[in-house]
C-alpha positions, 0 to 999 in steps of 0.5 A, spaced: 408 186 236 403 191 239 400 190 232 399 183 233 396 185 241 392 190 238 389 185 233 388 180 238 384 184 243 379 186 237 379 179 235 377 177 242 372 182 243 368 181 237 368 173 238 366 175 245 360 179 242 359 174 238 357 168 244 353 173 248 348 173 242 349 166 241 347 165 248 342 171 249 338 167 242 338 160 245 336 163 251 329 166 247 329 160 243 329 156 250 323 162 253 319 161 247 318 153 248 317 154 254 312 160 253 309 156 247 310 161 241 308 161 235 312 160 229 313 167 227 316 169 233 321 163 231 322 166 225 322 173 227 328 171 234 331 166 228 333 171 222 335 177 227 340 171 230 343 170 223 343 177 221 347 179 227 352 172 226 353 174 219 354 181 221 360 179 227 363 174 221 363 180 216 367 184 222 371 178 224 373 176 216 375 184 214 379 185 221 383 179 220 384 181 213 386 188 214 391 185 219 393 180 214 395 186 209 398 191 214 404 184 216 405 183 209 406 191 207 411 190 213 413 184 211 414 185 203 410 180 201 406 181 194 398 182 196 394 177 191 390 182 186 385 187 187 380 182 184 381 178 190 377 182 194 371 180 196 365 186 199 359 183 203 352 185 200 349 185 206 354 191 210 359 193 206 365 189 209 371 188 205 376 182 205 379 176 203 376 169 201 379 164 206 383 161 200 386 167 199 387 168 206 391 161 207 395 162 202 397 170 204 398 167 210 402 162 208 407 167 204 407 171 210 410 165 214 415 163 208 416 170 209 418 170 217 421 163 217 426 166 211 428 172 216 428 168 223 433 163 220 437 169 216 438 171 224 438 165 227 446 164 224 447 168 229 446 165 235 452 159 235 456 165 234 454 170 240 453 164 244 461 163 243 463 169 244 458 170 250 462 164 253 470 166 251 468 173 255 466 170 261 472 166 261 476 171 261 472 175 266 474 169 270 481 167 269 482 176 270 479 176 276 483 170 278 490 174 277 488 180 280 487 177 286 
């Protein structure tokens, strides 16, 4: 549980990150047009975007598979092969391609409903016994009077 917080207040941080650069690019783009600029400064402001959003997508991709990983191992769900890794050229970042990472999250969630559905069998039973001892709570406090 505190996994998942963690992971999701990462996640939220880095596309956070991510639409200030968006903004802060579309802003430059939209100075330079008023400003005039010539096309190198264009190019210049265009590839340091790109670089910096394939940077944010490589983090992102390798956050989430890491996150896929540590519920799997938690869950015992079999990981797909070491050759399903993919490394990025640019920054070194490890992670699963998207189909790999549906279908481990489909195993996961396989995995999840098989043991909700193991527990939720109980749920009629202590739902019964719940009421049974309210009756009798009530009917001894009744005779006690």
């Amino acid at each position: 549980m505190f996994d998942q917080f963690l992971y999701s207040r990462r996640l939220a941080r880095l596309q956070a990150q991510r639409r200030r650069l968006s903004k802060a690019h579309d802003r430059e783009m939209k100075d330079g047009r008023r400003l005039k600029k010539d096309s190198e400064f264009f190019e210049v402001a265009n590839q340091d975007w790109w670089l910096n959003d394939s940077m944010f997508d490589a983090e992102i991709s390798e956050l989430q598979t890491r996150y896929l990983v540590d519920l799997a191992q938690q869950l015992q769900v079999p990981l797909p092969p070491s050759e399903s890794w993919v490394t990025d050229s640019h920054f070194g970042n490890r992670y699963y391609p998207t189909e790999v990472s549906a279908n481990l999250r489909s195993a996961i969630r396989a995995e999840q409903k098989e043991r909700w559905e193991s527990r939720a069998r109980y749920i009629p039973v202590l739902t019964a016994l719940t009421g049974a001892l309210g009756a009798v709570i009530g009917v001894l406090s009744f005779v006690a009077r």
